[in-house]
C-alpha positions in Angstrom: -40.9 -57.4 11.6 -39.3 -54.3 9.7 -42.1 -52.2 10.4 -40.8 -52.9 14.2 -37.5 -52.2 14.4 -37.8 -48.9 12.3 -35.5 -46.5 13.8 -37.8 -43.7 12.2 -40.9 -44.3 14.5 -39.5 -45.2 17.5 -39.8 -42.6 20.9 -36.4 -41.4 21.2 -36.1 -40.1 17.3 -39.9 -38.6 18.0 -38.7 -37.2 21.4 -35.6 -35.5 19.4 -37.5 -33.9 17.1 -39.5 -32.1 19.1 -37.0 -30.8 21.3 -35.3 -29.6 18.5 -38.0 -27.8 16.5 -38.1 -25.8 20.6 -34.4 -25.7 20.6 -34.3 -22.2 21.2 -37.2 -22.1 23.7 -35.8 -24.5 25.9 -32.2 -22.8 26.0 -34.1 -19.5 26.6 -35.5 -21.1 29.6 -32.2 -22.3 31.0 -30.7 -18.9 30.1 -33.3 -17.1 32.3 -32.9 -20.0 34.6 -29.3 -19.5 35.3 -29.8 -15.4 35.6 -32.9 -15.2 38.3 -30.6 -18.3 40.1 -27.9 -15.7 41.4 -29.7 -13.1 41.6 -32.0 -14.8 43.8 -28.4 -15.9 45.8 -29.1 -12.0 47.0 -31.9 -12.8 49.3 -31.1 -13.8 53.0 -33.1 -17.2 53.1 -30.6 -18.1 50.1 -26.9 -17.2 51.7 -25.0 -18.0 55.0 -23.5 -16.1 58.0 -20.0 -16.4 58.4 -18.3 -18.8 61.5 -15.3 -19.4 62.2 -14.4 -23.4 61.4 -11.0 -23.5 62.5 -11.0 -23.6 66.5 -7.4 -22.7 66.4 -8.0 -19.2 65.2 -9.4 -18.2 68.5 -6.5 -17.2 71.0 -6.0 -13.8 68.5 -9.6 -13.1 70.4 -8.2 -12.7 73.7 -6.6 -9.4 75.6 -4.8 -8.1 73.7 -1.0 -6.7 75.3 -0.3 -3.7 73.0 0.1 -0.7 75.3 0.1 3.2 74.4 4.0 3.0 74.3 3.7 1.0 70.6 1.4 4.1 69.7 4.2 7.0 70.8 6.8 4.6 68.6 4.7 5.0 65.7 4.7 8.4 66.2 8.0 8.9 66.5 9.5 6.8 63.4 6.4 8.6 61.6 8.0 12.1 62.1 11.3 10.5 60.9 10.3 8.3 58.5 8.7 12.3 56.8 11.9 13.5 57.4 13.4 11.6 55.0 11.0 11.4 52.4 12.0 14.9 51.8 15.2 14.2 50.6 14.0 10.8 49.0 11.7 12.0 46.3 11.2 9.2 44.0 13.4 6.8 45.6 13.1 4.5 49.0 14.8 5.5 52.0 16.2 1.9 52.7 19.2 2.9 54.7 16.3 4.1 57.3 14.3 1.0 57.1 16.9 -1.5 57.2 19.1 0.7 60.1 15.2 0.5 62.1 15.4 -3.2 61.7 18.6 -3.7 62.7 17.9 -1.8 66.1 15.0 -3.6 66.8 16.9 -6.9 66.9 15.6 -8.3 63.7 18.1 -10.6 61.2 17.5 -8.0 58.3 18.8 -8.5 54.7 18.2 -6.4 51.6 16.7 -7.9 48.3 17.8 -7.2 44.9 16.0 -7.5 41.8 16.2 -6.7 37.9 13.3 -5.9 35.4 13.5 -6.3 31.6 10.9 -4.1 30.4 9.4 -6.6 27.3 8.9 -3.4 25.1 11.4 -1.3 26.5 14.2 -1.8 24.2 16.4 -3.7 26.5 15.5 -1.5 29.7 16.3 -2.3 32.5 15.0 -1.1 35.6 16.6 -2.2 39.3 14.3 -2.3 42.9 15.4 -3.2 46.3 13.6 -4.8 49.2 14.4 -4.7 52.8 12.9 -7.5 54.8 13.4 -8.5 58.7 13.2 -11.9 60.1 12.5 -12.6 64.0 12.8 -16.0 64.6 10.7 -18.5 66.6 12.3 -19.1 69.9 9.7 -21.8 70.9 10.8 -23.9 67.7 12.8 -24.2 64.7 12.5 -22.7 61.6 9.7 -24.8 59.7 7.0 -22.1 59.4 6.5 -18.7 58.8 4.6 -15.5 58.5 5.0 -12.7 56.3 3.7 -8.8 57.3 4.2 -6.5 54.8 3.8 -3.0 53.6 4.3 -1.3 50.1 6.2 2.2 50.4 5.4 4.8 47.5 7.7 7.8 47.2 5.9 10.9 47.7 6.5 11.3 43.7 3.7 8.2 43.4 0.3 8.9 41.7 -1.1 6.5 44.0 -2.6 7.7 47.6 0.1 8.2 49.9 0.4 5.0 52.4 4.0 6.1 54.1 2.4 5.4 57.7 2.0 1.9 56.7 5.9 1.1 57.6 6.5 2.8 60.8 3.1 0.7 62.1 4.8 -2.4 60.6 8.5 -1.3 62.7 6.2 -0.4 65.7 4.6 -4.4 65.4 8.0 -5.4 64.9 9.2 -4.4 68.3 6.4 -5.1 70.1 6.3 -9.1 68.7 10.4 -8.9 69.5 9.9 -8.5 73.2 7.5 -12.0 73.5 8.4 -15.3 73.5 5.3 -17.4 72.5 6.2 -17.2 68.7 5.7 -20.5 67.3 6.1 -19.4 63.6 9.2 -17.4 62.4 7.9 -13.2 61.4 8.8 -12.0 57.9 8.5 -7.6 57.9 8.6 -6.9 54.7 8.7 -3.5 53.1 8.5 -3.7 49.3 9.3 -0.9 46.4 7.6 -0.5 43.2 3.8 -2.0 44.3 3.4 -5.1 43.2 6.6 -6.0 41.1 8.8 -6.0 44.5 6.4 -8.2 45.7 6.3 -10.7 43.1 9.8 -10.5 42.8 10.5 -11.2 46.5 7.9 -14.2 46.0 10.0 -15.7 43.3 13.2 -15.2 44.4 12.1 -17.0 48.1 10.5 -20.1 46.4 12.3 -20.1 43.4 15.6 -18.5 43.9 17.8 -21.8 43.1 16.3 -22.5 39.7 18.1 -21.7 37.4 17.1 -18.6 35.0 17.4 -18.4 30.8 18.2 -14.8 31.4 17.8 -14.0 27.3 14.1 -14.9 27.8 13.3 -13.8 31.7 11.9 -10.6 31.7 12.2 -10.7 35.8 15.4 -11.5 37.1 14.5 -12.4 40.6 17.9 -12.6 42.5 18.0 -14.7 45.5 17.2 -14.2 49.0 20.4 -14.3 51.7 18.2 -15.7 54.2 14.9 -17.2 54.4 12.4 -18.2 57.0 10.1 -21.5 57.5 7.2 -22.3 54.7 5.2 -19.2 54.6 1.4 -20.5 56.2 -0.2 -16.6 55.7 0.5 -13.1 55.2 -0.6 -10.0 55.9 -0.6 -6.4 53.8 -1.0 -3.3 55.4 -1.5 0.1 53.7 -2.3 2.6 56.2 -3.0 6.3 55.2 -2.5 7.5 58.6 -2.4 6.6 62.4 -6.0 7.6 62.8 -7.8 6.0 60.6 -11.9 6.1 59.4 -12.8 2.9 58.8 -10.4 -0.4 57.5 -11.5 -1.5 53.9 -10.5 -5.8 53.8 -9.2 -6.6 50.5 -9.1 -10.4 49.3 -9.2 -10.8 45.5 -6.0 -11.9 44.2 -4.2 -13.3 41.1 -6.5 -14.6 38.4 -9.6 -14.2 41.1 -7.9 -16.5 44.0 -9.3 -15.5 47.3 -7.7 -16.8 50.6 -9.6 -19.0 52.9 -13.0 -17.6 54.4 -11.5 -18.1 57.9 -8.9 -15.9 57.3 -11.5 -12.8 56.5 -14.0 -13.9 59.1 -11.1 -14.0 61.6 -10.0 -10.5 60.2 -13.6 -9.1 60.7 -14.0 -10.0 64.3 -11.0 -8.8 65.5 -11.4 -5.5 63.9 -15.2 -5.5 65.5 -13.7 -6.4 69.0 -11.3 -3.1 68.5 -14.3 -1.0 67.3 -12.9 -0.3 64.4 -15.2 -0.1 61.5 -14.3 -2.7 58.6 -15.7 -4.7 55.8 -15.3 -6.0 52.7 -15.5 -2.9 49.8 -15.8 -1.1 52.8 -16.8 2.7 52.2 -17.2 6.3 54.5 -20.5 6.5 56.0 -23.1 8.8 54.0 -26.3 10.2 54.6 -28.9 8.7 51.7 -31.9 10.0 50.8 -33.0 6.5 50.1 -31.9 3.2 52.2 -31.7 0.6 49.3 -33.1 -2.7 50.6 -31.4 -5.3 52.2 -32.0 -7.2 48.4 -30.1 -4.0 46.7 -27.6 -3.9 48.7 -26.4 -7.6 48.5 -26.9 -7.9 45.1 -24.7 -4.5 44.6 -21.6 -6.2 46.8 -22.1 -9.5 44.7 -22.0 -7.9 41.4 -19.6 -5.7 42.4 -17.0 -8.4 44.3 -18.0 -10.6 40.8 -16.6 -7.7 38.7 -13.4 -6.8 40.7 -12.6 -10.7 40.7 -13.1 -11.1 36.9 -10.3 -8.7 35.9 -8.0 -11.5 37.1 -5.7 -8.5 38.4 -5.0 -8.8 42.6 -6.2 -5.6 44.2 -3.3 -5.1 46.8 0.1 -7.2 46.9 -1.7 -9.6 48.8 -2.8 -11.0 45.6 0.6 -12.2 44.4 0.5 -14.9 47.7 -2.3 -17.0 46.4 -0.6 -18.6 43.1 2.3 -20.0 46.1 -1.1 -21.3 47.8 -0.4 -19.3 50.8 -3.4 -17.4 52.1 -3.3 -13.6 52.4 -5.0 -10.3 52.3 -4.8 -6.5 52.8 -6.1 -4.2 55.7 -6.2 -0.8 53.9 -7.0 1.7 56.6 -8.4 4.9 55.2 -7.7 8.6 56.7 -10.4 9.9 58.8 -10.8 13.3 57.2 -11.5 16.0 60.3 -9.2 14.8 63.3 -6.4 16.9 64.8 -3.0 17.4 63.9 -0.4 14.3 64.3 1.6 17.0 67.1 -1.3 18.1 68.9 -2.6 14.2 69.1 -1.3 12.9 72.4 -3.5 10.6 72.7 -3.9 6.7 71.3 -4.9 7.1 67.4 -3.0 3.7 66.4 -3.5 1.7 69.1 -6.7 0.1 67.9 -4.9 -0.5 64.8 -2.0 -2.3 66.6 -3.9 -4.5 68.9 -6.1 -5.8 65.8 -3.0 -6.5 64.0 -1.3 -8.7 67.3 -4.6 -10.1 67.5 -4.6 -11.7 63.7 -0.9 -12.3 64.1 -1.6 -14.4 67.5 -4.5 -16.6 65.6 -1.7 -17.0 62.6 0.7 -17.9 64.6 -1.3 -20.9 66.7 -2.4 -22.5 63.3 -1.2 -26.2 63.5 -1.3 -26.5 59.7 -2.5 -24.7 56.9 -6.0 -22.8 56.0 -7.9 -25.8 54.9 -11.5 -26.1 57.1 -13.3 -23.3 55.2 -14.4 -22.2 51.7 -11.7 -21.1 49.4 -14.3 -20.5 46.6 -16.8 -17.9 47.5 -18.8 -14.5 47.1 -19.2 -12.1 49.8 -22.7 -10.4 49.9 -22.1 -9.1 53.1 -20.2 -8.6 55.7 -21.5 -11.5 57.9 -23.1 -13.1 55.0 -21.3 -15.4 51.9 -22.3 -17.6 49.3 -19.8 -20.8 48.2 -19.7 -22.4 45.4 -22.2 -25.3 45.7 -24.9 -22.6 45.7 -24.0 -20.0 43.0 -22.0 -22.8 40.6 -25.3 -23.8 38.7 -26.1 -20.7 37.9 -23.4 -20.9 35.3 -23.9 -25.0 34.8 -27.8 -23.7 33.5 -25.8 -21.3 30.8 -23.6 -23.4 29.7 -25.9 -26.1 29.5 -27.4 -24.2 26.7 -24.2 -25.0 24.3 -24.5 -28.5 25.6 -28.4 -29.2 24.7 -28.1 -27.6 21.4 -25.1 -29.7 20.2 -26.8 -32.9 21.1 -30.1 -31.7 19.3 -27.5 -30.6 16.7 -25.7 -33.6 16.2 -28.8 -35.6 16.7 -30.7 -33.9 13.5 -27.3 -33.7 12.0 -28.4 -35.9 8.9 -31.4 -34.0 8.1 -30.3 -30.4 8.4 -27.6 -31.5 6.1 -30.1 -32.4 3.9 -32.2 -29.4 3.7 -29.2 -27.4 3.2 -28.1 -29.5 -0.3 -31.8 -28.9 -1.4 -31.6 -25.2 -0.4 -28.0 -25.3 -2.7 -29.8 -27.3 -5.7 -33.3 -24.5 -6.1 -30.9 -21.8 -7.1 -29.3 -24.4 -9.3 -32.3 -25.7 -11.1 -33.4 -22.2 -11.8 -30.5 -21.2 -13.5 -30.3 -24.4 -15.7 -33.5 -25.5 -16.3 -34.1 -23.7 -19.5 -31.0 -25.5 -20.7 -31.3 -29.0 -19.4 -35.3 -29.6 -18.7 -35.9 -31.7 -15.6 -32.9 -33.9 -15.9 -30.5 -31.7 -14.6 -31.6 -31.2 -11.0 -31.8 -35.2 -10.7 -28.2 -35.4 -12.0 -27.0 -32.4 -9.1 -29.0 -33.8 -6.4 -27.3 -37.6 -7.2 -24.1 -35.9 -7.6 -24.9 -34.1 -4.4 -26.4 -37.1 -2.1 -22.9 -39.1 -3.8 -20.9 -36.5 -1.6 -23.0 -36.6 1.5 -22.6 -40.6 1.4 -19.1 -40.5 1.6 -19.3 -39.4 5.2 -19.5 -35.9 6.6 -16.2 -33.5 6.2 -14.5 -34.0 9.5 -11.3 -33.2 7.8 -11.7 -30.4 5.9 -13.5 -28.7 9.7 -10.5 -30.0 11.5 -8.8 -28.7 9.5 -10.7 -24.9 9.7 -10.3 -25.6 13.3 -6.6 -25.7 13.5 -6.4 -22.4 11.3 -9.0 -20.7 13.8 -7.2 -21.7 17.2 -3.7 -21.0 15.7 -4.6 -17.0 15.3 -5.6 -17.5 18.8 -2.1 -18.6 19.3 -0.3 -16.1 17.4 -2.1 -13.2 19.1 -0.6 -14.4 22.3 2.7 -15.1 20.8 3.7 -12.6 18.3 3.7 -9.1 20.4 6.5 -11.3 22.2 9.0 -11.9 19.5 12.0 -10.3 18.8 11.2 -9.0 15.1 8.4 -7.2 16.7 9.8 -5.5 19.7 12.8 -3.7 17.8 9.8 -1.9 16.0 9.9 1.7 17.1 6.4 1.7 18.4 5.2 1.4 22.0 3.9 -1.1 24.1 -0.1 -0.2 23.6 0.4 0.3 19.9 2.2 -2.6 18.8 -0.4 -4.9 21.0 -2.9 -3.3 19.2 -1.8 -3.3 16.3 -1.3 -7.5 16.4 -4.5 -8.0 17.9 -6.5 -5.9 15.4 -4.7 -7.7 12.3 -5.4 -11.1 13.4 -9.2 -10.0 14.0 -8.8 -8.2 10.5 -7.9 -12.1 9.5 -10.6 -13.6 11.2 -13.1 -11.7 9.6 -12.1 -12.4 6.5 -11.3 -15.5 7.0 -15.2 -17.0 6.3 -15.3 -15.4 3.3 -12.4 -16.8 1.5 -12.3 -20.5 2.9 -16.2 -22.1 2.5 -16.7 -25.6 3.7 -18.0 -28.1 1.9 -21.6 -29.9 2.2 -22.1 -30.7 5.8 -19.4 -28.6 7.3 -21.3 -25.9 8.2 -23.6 -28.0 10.8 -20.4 -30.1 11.7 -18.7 -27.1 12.8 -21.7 -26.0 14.3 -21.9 -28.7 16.5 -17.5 -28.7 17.8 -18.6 -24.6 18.5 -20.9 -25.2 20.7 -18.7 -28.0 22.3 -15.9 -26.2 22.3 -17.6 -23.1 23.8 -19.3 -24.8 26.4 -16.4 -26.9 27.7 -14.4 -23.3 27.7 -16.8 -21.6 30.1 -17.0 -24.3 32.3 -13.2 -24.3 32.8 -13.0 -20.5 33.0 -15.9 -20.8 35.5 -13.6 -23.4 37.6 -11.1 -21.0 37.5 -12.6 -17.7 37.8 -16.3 -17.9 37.9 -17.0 -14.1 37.8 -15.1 -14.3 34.6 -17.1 -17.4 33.0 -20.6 -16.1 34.0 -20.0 -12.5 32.6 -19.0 -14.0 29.4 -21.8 -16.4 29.4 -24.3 -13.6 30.2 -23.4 -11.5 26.8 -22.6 -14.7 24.7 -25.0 -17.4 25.4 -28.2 -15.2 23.6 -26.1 -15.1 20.3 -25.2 -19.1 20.7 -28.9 -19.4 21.5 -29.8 -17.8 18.3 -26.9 -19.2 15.8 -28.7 -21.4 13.4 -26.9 -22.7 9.9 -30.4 -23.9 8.7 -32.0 -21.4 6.4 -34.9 -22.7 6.8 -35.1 -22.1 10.8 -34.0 -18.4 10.6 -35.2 -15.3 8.7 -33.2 -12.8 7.2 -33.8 -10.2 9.7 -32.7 -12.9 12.4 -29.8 -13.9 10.7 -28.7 -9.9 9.9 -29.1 -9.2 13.8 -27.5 -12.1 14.9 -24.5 -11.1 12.4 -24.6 -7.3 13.6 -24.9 -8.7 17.8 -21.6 -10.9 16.8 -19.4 -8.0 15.3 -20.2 -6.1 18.3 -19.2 -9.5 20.9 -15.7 -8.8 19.2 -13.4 -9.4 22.1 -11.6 -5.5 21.1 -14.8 -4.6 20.6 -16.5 -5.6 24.0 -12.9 -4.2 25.7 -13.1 -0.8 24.4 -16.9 -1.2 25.5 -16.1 -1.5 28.6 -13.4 1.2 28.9 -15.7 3.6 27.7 -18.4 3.1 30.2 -15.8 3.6 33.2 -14.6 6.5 31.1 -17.9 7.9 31.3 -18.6 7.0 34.5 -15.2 8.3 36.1 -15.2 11.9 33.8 -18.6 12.9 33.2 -18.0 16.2 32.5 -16.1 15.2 28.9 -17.2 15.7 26.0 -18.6 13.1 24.0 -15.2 13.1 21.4 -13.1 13.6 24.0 -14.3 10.6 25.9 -14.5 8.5 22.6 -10.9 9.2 22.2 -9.8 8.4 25.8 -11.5 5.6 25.9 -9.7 4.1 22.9 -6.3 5.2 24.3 -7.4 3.4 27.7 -8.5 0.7 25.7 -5.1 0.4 23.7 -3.1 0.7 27.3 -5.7 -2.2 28.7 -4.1 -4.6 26.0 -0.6 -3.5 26.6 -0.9 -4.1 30.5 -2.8 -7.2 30.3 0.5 -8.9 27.6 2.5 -7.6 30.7 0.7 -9.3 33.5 0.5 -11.7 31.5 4.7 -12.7 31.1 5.6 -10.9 34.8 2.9 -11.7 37.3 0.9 -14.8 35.6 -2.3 -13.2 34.7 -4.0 -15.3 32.0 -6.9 -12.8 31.6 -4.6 -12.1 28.2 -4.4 -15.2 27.3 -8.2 -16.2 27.5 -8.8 -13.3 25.2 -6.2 -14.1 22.8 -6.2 -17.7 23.0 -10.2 -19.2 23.8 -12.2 -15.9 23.0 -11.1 -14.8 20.0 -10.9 -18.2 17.9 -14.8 -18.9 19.6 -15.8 -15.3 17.9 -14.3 -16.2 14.7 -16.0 -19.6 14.8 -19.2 -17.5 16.1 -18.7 -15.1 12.7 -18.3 -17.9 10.7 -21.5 -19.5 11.0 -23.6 -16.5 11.4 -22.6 -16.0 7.6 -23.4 -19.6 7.0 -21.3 -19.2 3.5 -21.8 -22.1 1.9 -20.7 -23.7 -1.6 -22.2 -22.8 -5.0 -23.8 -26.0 -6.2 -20.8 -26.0 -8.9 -18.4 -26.8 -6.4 -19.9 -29.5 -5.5 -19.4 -32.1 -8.5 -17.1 -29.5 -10.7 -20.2 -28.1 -12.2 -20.1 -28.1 -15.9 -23.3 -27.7 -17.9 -25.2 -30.2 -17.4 -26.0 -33.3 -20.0 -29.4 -35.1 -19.9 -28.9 -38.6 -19.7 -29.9 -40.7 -22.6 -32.6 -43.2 -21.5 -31.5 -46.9 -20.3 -33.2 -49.8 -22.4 -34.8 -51.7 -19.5 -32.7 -55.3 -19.0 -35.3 -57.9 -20.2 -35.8 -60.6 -18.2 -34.5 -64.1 -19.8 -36.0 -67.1 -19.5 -34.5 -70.6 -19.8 -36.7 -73.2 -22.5 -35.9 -76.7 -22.8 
């Protein structure tokens, strides 16, 4: 009956065993797997055409009411509005705006708010926002909708936008003269991009906490009048009053997008105005080539993927989506040969202005929030989109990799343990054999097998763990502390400078601490884990972020093998090479330097290297910042998952193990005098 119930011939051990001697094969397969799965996502038969799925989106379809009289308004405030941006340089001609407002009949306020530059040396630097309300007539004030437009001063380095606010005053009086608002109308005009924005934000839903001001780096203010709970909003940066085409921007905060309604309903009112708008939406060339219909969804998919993995919103739309309100921005780009503004009689903005009372009609019929349609999603084109239930196991099929390898790992766990003491003892026995004969290596492999019995190390990797996730911590931490920031140094430096010492530690780290028997393939086994369970909540999160990261790291997971036996020398060198290179500072200053490139090819090749690295340097800096102002976490991934998961990586692509001394506090060796065998004693009567 023992030969029965012997655990060593039954299916599921035989089953194991073979998977695991084509361990790599199989993950190889779900790696190619997961790749040709979105890329086939590309092809027509494998996406959907946009709808509409929320029926009370369609009354923004009808006539619209905008007249040529809105168009002569923005006209007018537009020759005023340059007037004073003469004599307002680098600042913001509020007195203008908020005087505009005022005549128009809106309830305007002005909005106050404080920065604490983190590295600034307690810098502070002041903005103002000026902000109208118009107020429902129909009902009271439950609900709202925000339209807003950035000014830059004409000292900005960004593209100049200044005909964005006198289309926003020249909506504002049109939407004052009816009387079917159901939903009170923010106008917003916001200074210094994105930090008024997120400032107004703050101080709107958050205004009554209560602030620790020695720690708030963005002192919000509060608001002397708000409207209902905000249901959408709308950005508009206009480059001028005739415009070339209407670029739709949706990615927001840590790759948020608004609701697919919202963009579908943007798209057909555009196309019912004739203007021409999409998403990335680009001038009209002549091509030598057409690229397929293939190409050219597969170039909007990688490219919405790599815009969305930054984490960092595109327009100030973007700061909307962490209040779960749904927003995005109509950028209207300058048509470059059109007639002067004076000689223009005619009806330039009018298009413009009846698309925007079109989307503000849908808005404003919406019973209750954006909820029908997708809110995860990849545009391939403009009428076409993939959700998540179709491109999601692409990245399940990577990560599955780290998954099947950890239960072949833990499953064989025994045995590879095993090979590696005997691999530890040869060395041994060679060294001491001409000393101690055979008895020796039976006295290290007892002493060895003694250890193994006592269970595997889960302390002593717990406790490698902890050590590994806490420089995660500290890179995330430390830039921010007090002793740091009174260093005379500057923002990119210092961040640098933190980050590269805790790599510095990292690296070394393997070569100083060496686990004992077993804890190689133990730690193995919680890397993978840990690693897969990461992706898939960065892929929850931000799955253009999770699947790039799973793209360059799954073919080194794939290859990591602590058994010396399974790997070759000039596998495990590559494998060790390919891992210094997956450095996260590494991969960033990578990727810096091929949009360096890409952006200045006419550098030369030092030059470039040298930019790149300052870029690279500025990168960190900015991404510590978004990090404490706005929310981003891209930042904290890197510090906090993807660093500690390299070291770990590193570590066992060493595969550093103990000397066979450490082991039982090796000594020279004794042989063992021989037993006398216990007779055997018989009873006699």
């Amino acid at each position: 009956m023992g030969l029965l119930s012997d655990p060593s011939i039954s299916t599921q051990n035989k089953l194991v065993d073979n998977l695991a001697k084509h361990v790599r094969k199989v993950c190889c397969g779900l790696y190619i797997l997961g790749v040709v799965w979105l890329g086939c996502l590309a092809l027509p038969e494998f996406n959907h055409g946009t709808y509409l799925s929320e029926n009370a989106l369609s009354p923004g379809l009808v006539y619209p009411e905008i007249r040529l009289d809105a168009n002569r308004l923005a006209i007018q405030l537009l020759e005023e509005l340059q007037r004073e941006r003469k004599e307002h340089k680098s600042t913001t001609p509020h007195a203008w705006i908020a005087a505009k407002l005022n005549e128009f009949g809106l309830e305007t306020h002005t909005h106050n708010y404080t920065l604490r530059y983190p590295f600034g040396g307690g810098k502070e630097y002041h903005g103002k926002n000026i902000y109208g309300i118009l107020r429902a007539p129909r009902i009271a004030s439950t609900e709202g909708i925000v339209f807003t437009a950035p000014y830059r001063a004409p000292s900005s380095v960004h593209p100049d936008i200044s005909p964005s606010v006198p289309l926003l005053l020249a909506f504002a009086d049109f939407a004052r003269r009816k009387n079917y608002w159901a939903k009170d109308l923010i106008f917003l005009i916001t200074e210094q991009e994105q930090l008024g924005m997120q400032a107004w934000l703050e101080a709107y839903h958050d205004g009554d906490r209560v602030l620790n001001v020695s720690k708030a780096y963005l002192l919000p203010g509060n608001l002397p009048a708000r409207a209902g709970s905000l249901q959408a909003a709308l950005n508009i940066e206009v480059q001028d009053l005739e415009i070339d085409y209407v670029d739709v921007k949706i990615e927001g905060l840590n790759g948020k997008l608004p609701n697919l309604d919202m963009f579908n309903l943007v798209q057909r009112i555009m196309a019912r105005e004739g203007i021409t708008s999409g998403y990335k939406q680009t001038a009209r060339k002549k091509r030598r080539s057409n690229p397929s219909l293939f190409e050219k969804n597969l170039r909007q998919m990688l490219a919405m993927l790599a815009t969305q993995s930054s984490g960092v919103p595109n327009g100030n739309h973007g700061l909307f989506h962490r209040y779960r309100i749904d927003a995005l921005t109509i950028a209207a780009a300058k048509r470059q040969t059109h007639a002067t503004l004076k000689g223009n009689a005619g009806s330039a903005a009018v298009p413009l202005l009846k698309a925007i009372e079109g989307i503000a009609r849908s808005l404003n019929n919406l019973l209750e929030r954006f909820h029908q349609s997708f809110f995860f999603y990849v545009i391939v084109n403009n009428d076409r989109y993939i959700s998540i239930g179709d491109y999601m196991p692409a990245l399940v099929a990577l990560v599955a990799c780290a998954f099947f390898k950890a239960y072949l790992t833990w499953s064989t766990l025994d045995s590879e343990v095993q090979q590696a003491a005997a691999a530890a003892v040869k060395p041994a026995e060679t060294q001491t054999g001409s000393a101690s004969g055979s008895g020796s290596g039976v006295e290290t492999e007892t002493d060895i097998d003694t250890e193994l019995e006592d269970g595997l190390p889960y302390g002593s990797v717990l406790v490698y763990l902890t050590a590994v996730l806490l420089i995660g911590y500290l890179g995330n931490v430390l830039p921010l502390q007090q002793y740091f920031l009174e260093i005379p140094m500057g923002a990119a430096p210092l961040t640098t400078s933190v980050l590269s010492f805790l790599t510095l530690i990292g690296f070394i780290l393997p070569f100083v601490v060496v686990l004992p028997a077993g804890g190689l393939e133990l730690l193995h086994v919680g890397f993978l884990l840990i690693f897969g369970c990461s992706l898939i909540i960065i892929g929850l999160l931000n799955f253009a972020l999770g699947f790039f990261v799973a793209v360059i790291t799954v073919p080194v997971v794939i290859a990591l093998d602590t058994s010396e036996q399974n790997c070759s020398g000039s596998m495990r060198n590559l494998t060790r090479f390919i891992t210094l290179l997956l450095n996260p500072m590494v991969v960033v200053y990578v990727i810096v330097l091929a949009m360096s490139f890409y952006q200045y090819p006419e550098l030369k090749l030092d030059k470039l290297l040298l930019r790149a690295a300052t870029a690279a340097m500025d990168a960190s800096a900015y991404g510590l910042i978004d990090n404490v102002i706005y929310g981003n976490w891209l930042y904290f991934v890197v510090s906090t998952v993807f660093l500690p998961l390299w070291i770990l990586c590193w570590t066992l692509s060493l595969s550093k193990r103990r000397d066979i001394a450490d082991y039982s506090d090796y000594e020279e060796p004794q042989p063992r005098k021989p037993q006398p065998e216990p007779q055997a004693k018989f009873k006699t009567n």
